[in-house]
C-alpha positions as CSV (number, residue, x, y, z in Angstrom):
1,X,14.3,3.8,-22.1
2,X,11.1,3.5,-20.1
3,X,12.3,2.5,-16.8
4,X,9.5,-0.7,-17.2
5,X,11.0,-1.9,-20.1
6,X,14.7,-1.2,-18.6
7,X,13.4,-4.4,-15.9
8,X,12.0,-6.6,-18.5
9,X,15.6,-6.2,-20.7
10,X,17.4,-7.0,-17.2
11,X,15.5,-9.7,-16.4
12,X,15.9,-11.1,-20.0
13,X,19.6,-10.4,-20.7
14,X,20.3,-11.9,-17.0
15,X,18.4,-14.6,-17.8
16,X,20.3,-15.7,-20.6
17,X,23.8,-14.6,-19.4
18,X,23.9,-16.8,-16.3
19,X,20.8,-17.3,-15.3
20,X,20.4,-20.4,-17.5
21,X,17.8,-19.1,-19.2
22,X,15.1,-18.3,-17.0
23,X,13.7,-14.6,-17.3
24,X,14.6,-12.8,-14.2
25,X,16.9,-15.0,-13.0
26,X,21.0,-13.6,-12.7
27,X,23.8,-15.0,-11.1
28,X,25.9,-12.1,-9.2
29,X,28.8,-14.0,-8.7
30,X,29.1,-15.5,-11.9
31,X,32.5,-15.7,-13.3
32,X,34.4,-17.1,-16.1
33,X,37.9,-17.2,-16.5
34,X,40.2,-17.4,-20.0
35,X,38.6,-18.4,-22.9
36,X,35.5,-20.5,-21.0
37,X,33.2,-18.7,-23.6
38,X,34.8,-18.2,-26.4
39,X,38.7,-19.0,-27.7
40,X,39.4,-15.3,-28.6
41,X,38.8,-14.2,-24.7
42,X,42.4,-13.2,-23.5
43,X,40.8,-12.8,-19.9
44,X,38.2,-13.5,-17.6
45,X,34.6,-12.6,-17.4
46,X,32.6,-11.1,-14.4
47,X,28.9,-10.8,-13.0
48,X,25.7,-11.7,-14.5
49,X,25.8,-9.6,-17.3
50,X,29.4,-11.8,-18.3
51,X,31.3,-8.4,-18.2
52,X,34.6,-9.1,-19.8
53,X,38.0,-8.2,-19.6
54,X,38.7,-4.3,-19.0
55,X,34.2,-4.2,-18.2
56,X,35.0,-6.6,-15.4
57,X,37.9,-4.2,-14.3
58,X,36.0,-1.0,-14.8
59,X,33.3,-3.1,-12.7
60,X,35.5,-3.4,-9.9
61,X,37.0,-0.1,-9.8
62,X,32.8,1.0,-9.7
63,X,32.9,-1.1,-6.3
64,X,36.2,0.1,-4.9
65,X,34.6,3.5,-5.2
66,X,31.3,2.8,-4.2
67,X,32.3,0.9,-0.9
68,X,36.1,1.0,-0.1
69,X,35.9,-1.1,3.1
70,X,33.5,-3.6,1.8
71,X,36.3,-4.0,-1.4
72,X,39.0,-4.1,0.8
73,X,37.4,-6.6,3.2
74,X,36.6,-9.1,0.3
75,X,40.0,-8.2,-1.9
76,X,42.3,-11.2,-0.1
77,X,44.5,-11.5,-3.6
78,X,45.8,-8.1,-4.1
79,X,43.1,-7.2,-7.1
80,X,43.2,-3.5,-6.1
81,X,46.8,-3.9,-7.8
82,X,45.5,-5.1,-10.6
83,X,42.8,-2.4,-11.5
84,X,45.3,-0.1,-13.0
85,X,46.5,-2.4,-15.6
86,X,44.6,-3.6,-18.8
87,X,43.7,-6.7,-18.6
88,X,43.0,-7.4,-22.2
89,X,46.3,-6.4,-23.5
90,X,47.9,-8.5,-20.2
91,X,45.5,-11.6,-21.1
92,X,45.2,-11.5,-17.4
93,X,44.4,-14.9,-16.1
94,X,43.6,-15.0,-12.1
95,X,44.9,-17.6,-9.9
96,X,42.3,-19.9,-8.3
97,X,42.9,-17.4,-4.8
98,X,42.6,-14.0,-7.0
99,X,39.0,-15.5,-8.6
100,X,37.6,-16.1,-5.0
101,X,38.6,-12.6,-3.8
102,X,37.0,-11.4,-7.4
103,X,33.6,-13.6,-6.7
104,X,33.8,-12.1,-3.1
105,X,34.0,-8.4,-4.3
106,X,31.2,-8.8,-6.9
107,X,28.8,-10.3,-4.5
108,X,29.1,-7.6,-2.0
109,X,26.1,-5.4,-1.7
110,X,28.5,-2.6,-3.9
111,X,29.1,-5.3,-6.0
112,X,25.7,-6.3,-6.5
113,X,24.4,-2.2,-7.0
114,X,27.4,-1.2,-9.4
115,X,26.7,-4.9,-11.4
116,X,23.2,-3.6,-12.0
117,X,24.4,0.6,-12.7
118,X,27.1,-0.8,-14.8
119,X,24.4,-3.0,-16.7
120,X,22.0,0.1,-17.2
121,X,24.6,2.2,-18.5
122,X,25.4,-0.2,-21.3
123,X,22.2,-0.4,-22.0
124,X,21.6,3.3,-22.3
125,X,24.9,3.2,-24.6
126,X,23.3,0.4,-26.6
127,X,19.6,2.0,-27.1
128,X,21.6,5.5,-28.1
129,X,23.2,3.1,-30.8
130,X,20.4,1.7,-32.1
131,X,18.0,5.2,-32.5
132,X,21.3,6.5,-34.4
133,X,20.8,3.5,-36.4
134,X,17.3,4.0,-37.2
135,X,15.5,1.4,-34.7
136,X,12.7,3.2,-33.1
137,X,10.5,0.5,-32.1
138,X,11.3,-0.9,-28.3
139,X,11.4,-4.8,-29.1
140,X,13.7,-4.1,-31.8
141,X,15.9,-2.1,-29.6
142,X,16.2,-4.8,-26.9
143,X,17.2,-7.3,-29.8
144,X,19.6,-4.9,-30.8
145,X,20.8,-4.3,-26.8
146,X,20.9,-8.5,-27.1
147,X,22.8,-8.9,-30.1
148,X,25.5,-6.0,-29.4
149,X,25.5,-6.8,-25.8
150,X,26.8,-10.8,-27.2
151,X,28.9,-9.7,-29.9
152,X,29.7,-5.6,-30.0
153,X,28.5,-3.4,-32.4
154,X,30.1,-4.6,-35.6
155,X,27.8,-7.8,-35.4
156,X,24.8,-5.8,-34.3
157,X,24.7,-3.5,-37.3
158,X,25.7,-6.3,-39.6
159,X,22.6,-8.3,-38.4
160,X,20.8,-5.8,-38.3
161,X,21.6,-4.3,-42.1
162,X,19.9,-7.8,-44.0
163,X,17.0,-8.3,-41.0
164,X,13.6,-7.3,-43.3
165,X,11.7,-4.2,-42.1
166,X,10.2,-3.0,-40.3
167,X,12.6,-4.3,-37.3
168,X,10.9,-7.0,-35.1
169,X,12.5,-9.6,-32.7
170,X,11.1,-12.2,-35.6
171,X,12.6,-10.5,-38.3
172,X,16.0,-10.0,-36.6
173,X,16.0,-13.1,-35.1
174,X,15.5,-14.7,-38.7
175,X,18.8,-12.8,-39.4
176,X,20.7,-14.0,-37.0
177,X,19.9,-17.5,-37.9
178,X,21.7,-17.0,-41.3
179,X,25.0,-16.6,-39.6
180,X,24.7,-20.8,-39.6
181,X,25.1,-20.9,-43.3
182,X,28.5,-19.4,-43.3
183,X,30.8,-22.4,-42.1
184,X,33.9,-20.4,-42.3
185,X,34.0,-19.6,-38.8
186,X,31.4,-20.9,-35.4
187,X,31.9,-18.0,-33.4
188,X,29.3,-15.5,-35.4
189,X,26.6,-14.1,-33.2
190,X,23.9,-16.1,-34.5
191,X,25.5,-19.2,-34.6
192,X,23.7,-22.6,-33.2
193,X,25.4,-22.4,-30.1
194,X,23.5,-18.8,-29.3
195,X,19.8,-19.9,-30.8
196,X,18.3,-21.1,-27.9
197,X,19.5,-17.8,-26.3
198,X,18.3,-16.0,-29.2
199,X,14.9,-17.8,-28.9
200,X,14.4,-17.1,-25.1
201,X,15.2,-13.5,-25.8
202,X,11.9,-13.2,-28.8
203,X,9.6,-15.4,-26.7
204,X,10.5,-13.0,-23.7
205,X,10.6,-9.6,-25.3
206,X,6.9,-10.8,-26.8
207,X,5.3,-11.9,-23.9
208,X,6.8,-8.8,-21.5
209,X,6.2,-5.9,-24.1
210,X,3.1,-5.4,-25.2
211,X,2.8,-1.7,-25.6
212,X,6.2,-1.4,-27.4
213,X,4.5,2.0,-29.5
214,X,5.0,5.6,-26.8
215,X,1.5,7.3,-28.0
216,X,2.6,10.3,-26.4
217,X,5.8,10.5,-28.3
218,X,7.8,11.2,-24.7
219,X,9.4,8.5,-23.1
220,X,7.7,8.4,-19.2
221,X,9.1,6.6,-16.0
222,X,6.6,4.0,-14.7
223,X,6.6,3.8,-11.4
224,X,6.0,0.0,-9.3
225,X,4.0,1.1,-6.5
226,X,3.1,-1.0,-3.3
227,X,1.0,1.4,-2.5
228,X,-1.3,0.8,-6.1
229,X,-1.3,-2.8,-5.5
230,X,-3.2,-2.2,-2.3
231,X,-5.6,0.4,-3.1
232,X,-6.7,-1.5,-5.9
233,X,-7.6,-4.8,-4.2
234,X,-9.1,-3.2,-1.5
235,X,-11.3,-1.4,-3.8
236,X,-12.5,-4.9,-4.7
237,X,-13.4,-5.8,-1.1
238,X,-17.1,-6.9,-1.5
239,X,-16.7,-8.4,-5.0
240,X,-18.8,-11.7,-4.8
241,X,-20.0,-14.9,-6.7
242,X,-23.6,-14.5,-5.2
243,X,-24.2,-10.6,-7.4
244,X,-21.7,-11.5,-10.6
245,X,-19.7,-8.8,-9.4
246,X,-16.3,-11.3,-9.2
247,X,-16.8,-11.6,-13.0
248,X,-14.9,-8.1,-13.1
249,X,-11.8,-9.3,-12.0
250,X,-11.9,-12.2,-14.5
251,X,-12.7,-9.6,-17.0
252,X,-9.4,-8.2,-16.3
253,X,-6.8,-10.6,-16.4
254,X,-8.5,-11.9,-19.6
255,X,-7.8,-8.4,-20.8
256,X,-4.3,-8.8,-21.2
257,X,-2.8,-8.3,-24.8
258,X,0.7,-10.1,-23.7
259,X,0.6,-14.2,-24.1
260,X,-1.3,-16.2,-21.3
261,X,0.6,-18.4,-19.3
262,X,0.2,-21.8,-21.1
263,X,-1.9,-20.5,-23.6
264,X,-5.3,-20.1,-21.1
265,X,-7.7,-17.4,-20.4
266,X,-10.0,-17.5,-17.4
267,X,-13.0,-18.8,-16.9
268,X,-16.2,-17.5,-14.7
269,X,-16.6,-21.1,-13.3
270,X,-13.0,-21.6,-11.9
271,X,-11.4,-21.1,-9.2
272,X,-10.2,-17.0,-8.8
273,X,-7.9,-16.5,-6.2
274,X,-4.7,-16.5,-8.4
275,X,-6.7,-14.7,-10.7
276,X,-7.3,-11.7,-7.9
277,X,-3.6,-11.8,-7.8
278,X,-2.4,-11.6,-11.4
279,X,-5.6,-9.5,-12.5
280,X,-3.5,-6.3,-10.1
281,X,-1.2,-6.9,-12.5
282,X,-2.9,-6.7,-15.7
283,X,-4.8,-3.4,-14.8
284,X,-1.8,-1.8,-13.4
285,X,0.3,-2.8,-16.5
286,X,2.4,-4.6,-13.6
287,X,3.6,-7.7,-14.9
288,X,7.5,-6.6,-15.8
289,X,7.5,-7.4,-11.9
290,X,4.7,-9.4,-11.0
291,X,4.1,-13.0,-12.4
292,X,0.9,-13.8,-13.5
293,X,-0.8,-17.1,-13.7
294,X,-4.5,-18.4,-12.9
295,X,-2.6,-21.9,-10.6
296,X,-1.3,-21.5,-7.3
297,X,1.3,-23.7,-8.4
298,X,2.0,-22.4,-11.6
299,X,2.0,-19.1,-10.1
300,X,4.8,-20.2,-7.5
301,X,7.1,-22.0,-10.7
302,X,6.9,-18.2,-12.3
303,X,7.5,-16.0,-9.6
304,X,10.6,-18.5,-9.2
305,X,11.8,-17.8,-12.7
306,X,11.6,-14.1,-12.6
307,X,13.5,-14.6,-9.3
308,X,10.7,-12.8,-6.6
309,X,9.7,-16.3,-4.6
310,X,10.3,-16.3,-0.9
311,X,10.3,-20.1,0.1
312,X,10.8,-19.0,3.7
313,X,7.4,-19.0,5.7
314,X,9.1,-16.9,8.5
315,X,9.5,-14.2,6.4
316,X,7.9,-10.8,7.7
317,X,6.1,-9.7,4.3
318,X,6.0,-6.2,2.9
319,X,2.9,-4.4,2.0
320,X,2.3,-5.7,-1.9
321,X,3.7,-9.2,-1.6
322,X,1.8,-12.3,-2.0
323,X,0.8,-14.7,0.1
324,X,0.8,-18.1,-0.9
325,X,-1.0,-21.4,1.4
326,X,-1.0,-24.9,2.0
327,X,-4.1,-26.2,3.9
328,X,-1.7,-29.8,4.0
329,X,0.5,-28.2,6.0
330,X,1.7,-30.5,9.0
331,X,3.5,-27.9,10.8
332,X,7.2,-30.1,10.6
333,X,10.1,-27.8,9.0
334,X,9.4,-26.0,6.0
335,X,6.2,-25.7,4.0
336,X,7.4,-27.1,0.6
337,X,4.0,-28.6,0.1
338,X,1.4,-28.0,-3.2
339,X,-0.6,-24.4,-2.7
340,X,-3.9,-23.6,-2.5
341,X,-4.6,-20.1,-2.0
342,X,-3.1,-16.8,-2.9
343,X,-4.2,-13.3,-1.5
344,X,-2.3,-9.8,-1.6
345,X,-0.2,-8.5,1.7
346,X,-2.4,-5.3,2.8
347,X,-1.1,-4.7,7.0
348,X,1.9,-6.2,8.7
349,X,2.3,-5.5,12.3
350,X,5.4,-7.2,13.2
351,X,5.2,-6.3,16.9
352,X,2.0,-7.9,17.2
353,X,2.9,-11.1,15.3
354,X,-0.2,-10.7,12.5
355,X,-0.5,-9.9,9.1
356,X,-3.8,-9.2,6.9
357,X,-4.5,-10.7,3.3
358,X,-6.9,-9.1,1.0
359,X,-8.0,-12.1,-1.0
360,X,-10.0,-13.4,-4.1
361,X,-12.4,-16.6,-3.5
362,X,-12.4,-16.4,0.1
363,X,-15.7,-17.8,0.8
364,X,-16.7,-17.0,-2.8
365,X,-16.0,-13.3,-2.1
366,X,-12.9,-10.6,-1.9
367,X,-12.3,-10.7,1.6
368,X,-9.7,-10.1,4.5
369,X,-7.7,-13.0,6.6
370,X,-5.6,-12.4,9.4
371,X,-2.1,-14.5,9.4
372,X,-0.2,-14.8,12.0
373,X,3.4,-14.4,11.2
374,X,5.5,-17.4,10.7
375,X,2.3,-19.5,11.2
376,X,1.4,-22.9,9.7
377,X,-0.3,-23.2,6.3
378,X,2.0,-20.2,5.0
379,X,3.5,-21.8,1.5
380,X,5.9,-19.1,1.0
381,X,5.7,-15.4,-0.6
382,X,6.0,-13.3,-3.5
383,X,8.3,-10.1,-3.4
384,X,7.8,-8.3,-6.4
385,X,10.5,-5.5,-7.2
386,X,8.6,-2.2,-6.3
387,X,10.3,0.7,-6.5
388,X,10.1,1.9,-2.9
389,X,8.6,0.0,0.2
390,X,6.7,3.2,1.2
391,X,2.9,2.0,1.3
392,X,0.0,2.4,3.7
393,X,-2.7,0.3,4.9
394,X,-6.2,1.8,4.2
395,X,-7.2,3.4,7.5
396,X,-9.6,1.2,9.2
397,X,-11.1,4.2,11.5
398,X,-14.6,4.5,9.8
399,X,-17.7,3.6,11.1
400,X,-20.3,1.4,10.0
401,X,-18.6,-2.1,10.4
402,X,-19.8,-4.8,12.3
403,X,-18.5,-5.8,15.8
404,X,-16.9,-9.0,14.5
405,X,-14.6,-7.0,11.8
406,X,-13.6,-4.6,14.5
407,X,-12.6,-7.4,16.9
408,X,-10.5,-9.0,14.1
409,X,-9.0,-5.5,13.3
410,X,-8.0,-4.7,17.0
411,X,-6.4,-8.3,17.1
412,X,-3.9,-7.3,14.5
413,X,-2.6,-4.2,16.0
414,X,-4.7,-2.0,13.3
415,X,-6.5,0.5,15.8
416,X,-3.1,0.8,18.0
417,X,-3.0,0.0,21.7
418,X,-4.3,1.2,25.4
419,X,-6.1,4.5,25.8
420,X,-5.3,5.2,22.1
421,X,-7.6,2.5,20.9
422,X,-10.2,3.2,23.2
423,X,-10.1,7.0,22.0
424,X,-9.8,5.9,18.3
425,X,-12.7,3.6,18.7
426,X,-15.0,5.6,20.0
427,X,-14.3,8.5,17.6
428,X,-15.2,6.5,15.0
429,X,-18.9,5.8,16.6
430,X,-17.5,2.0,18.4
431,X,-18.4,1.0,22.0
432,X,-14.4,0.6,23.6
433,X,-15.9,-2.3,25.8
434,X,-18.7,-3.7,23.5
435,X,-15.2,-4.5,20.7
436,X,-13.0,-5.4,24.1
437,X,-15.6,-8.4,25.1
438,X,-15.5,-9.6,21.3
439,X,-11.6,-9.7,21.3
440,X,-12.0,-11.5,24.2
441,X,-14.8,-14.2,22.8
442,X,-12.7,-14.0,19.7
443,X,-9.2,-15.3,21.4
444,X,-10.3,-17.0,24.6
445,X,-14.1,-18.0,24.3
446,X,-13.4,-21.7,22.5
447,X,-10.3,-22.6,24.6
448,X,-10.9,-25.7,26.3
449,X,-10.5,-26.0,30.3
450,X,-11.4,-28.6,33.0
451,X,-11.5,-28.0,36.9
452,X,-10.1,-31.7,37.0
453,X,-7.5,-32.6,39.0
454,X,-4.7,-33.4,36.2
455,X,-2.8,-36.9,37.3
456,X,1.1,-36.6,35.7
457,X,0.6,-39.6,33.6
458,X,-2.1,-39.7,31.2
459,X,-3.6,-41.9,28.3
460,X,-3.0,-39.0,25.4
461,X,-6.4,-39.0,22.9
462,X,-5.3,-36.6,20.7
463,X,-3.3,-33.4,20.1
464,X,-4.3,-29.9,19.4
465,X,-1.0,-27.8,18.1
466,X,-0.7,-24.1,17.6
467,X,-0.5,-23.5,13.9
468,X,2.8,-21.3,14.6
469,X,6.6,-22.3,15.0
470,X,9.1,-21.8,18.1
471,X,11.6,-19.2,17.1
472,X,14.0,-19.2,19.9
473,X,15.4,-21.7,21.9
474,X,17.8,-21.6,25.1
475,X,18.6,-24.8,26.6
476,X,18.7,-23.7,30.1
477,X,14.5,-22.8,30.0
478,X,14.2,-27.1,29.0
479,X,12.5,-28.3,32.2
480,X,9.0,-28.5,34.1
481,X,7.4,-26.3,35.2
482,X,4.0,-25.2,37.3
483,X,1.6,-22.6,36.6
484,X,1.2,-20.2,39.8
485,X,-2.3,-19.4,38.2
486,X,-5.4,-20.3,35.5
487,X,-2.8,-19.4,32.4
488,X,-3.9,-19.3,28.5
489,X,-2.0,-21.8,26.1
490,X,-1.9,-19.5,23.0
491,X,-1.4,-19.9,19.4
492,X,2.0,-18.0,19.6
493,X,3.4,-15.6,22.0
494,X,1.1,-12.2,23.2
495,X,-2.2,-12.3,24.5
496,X,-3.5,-11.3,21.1
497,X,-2.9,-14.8,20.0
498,X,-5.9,-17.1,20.0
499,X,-5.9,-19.7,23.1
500,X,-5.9,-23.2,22.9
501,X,-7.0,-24.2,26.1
502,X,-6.9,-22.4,29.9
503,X,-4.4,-24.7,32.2
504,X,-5.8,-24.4,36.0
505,X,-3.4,-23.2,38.6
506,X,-0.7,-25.8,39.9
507,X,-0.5,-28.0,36.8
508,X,2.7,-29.3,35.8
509,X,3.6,-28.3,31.9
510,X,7.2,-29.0,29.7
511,X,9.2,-27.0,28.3
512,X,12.3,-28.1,25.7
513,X,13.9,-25.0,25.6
514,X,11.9,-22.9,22.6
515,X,10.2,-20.1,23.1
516,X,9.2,-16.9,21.2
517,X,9.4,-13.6,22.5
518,X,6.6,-11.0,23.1
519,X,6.9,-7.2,24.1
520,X,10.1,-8.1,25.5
521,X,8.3,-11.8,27.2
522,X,9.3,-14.7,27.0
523,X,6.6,-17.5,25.8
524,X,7.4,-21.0,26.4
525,X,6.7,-23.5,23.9
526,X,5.1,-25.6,26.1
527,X,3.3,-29.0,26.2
528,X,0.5,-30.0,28.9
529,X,-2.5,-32.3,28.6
530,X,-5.9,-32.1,30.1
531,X,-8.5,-34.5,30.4
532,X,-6.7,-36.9,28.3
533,X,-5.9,-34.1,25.4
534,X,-2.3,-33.0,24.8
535,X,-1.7,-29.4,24.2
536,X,1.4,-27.8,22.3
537,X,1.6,-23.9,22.4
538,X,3.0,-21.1,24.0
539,X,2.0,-19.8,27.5
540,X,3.9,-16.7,29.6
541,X,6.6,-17.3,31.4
542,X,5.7,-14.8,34.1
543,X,3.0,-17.7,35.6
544,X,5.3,-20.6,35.2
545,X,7.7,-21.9,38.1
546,X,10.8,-24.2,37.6
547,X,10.0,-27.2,39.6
């Protein structure tokens, strides 16, 4: 089996094993003990794939020899003991202390890997089945992986010897359904208890494959690439409203021969930022891993049921991911607010605290936006499942560019640091100090600044905030302190960061003990106001003195 369609069976089989039937959601440390599914279960049941009885001991010996330590760590019951003995035969039933040490040995990271080997391996064993049977086409197969993987393969070839032909996930799904008739017995495969199950698993397998037929006759491994995802919107740099030339992206998405989230194609005259997004995944025949939607919001609610959303707006993105914003953002706790915007994750520079966004409908264009990391208006993140996180950036050493996209580029670490970046920039036909005196417009020319004296109690008019969050906090820094000379209050810590205003030597500032940290400097979260302004940010603790 295609390696693609090994993901989309994965995320459908988990979804309906214990992930309550969302695709691509699985619970690792699912676990259900004698008889909780069915009365003829002597034993319990592991994992997300509901591995039972001697498959939920094989699992665990998988882990023992994956990890030892890890197994040993998490094994507080004596279940090493246990792994030579069948548990079938035994109708083992674990004590409430033997399922927590069973629940802590699955959810290891061994547990987690082997759950997922073990998983394939059925599934190879299953598919083998199947062709022996006669079922060549791949949505058949995964109903047959479904139906055997519920019931064993008895059931399977019984369902499977009335379903019409050719096989298709309707036609086998209509076969199921006449297990209902036969009131002898409600534990048949395609009993009323399993349709909804059955039904996620068509509507699934329809909507994820849609080029079940191999042309070439060869099965080939399709390979999630980071590194695709990014050469291909950045190929689309340029495209614009003002030329048509954005009506090639919408082109795309409405390409795609799967079913359209809520039934909609794309229009020319909407919005197209979440179209950028999921059009990648159309033309890259991407969307086993990447959710596709033309709604911000909708497009969060199905990366969430295919289990790739990243609520936390601190995390440090990977080349690939999405970037989702809230423009509503207040800056308090988490960003759970309603998106707006969506671009794709091109450069991360950790060390200097930025990250760009290639996006769709920025100013009515594809364009680049630098983010700084853990800064306000982030929503949250999609992490699709590539196969590797190897990826590059585009190089951005070419000529031609305008001063301004140089500056931008410099900011966010792309052109490196120091003598490098001087000799990189001019190699590529840039005046070093020409792009230096931008950077500097760029990060200090708007910050406000008064040659005032500053009494200590003022009338507060308003607040300007930096749009990123304190990450550390020690309460012995909470204090006040003075500036010992004219210091920058920045938009996070490193004098990359854009500054919010220039405090004059001698003025008193407050600190409540958060800071972030910058080449190995701390940067006080800081509060001062000027001329009747208050001012939140972060300003070097090398020019501040405890008073």
């Amino acid at each position: 089996m295609k390696k693609e369609y090994l993901t989309i069976l994965t995320n459908i089989i988990g979804g309906v094993e214990s992930g309550g039937q969302t695709y691509g959601k699985r619970k690792y440390g699912a676990y259900a003990g004698k008889a909780a599914n069915a009365d003829n279960e002597k034993t319990c049941t592991l994992g997300w794939a509901q591995n039972y009885g001697n498959e939920g001991r094989r699992l665990c010996q998988m882990i023992l020899k994956a990890d030892p330590k890890a197994f040993r760590t998490a094994d507080t019951a004596g279940i090493e003991k246990k792994l030579s003995v069948d548990w079938e035969a035994t109708r083992w039933n674990p004590t409430a202390k033997e399922k927590a040490a069973l629940i802590a040995i699955i959810t290891t990271d061994a547990g987690k890997k082997c759950q997922d080997d073990l998983f394939k391996e059925l599934m190879e064993k299953y598919i083998a089945e199947a062709e022996a049977y006669g079922v060549d086409n791949i949505q058949a197969q995964m109903m047959w992986c479904e139906v055997e993987h519920l019931g064993g393969l008895k059931p399977v070839k019984r369902i499977f010897a009335r379903a019409k032909k050719p096989y298709t996930p309707d036609t086998v799904y209509a076969s199921l359904i006449l297990d209902q008739k036969d009131t002898s017995n409600d534990n048949q495969v395609g009993d009323k208890k399993f349709e909804s199950r059955h039904q996620c698993c068509v509507r699934w397998i329809k909507q994820y494959v849609v080029d079940n037929v191999d042309k070439s006759g060869e099965e080939g491994v399709k390979m999630y690439s980071r590194q695709a995802v990014v050469n291909l919107v950045e190929s689309w740099i340029g495209k614009n409203e003002a030329d048509g030339s954005y009506k090639s992206i919408i082109d795309i998405y409405n390409s795609f021969t799967g079913a359209f989230p809520r039934g909609t194609k794309m229009a020319y005259e909407w919005e197209w930022c979440a179209c950028t997004w999921s059009a990648l995944a159309v033309a890259l025949k991407y969307t086993a891993i990447m959710p596709i939607e033309i709604s911000c919001y909708y497009l969060i609610e199905r990366a969430k049921q295919m289990g790739v959303w990243e609520e936390n707006d601190a995390h440090v993105p990977k080349l690939g991911e999405a970037t989702l914003y809230d423009w509503q953002d207040n800056g308090v706790g988490d960003n759970t607010g309603t998106p707006r915007h969506v671009g794709t994750v091109t450069y991360v520079n950790q060390a200097a605290g930025y990250f760009v966004v290639t996006e769709g409908n920025y100013s009515d264009s594809v364009k680049k936006r630098t983010v700084s990391l853990n800064g306000r208006y982030i929503r949250g993140f999609i992490t699709p499942k590539y196969d590797s996180d190897q990826a590059e950036s585009k190089p951005v050493n070419t000529p031609g560019k305008s001063v301004s996209t140089v500056a931008h580029e410099v900011i966010a670490g792309q052109w490196g640091n120091g003598e490098a970046r001087r000799k990189a920039l001019s190699a590529s036909g840039y005046d070093p100090d020409t792009i230096r005196k931008e950077v500097n417009r760029i990060l200090n020319g708007s910050a406000a600044t008064t040659a005032k004296p500053q009494p200590a109690d003022q009338t507060i008019s308003k607040t300007v905030k930096s749009t990123c969050y304190a990450r550390e906090y020690d309460k012995k820094l909470a204090g006040s302190y003075v500036t010992t000379a004219d210091l920058y209050c920045r938009n996070d810590a490193g004098k990359n960061k854009k500054a919010l205003c220039c405090i004059p030597k001698g003025t008193t500032v407050h600190n409540y003990g958060y800071y972030n940290t910058s080449n190995g400097t701390r940067w006080l979260y800081i509060t001062v106001t000027l001329d009747g302004v208050e001012y939140i940010g972060f300003s070097s603790i090398s020019y501040l003195k405890a008073k």
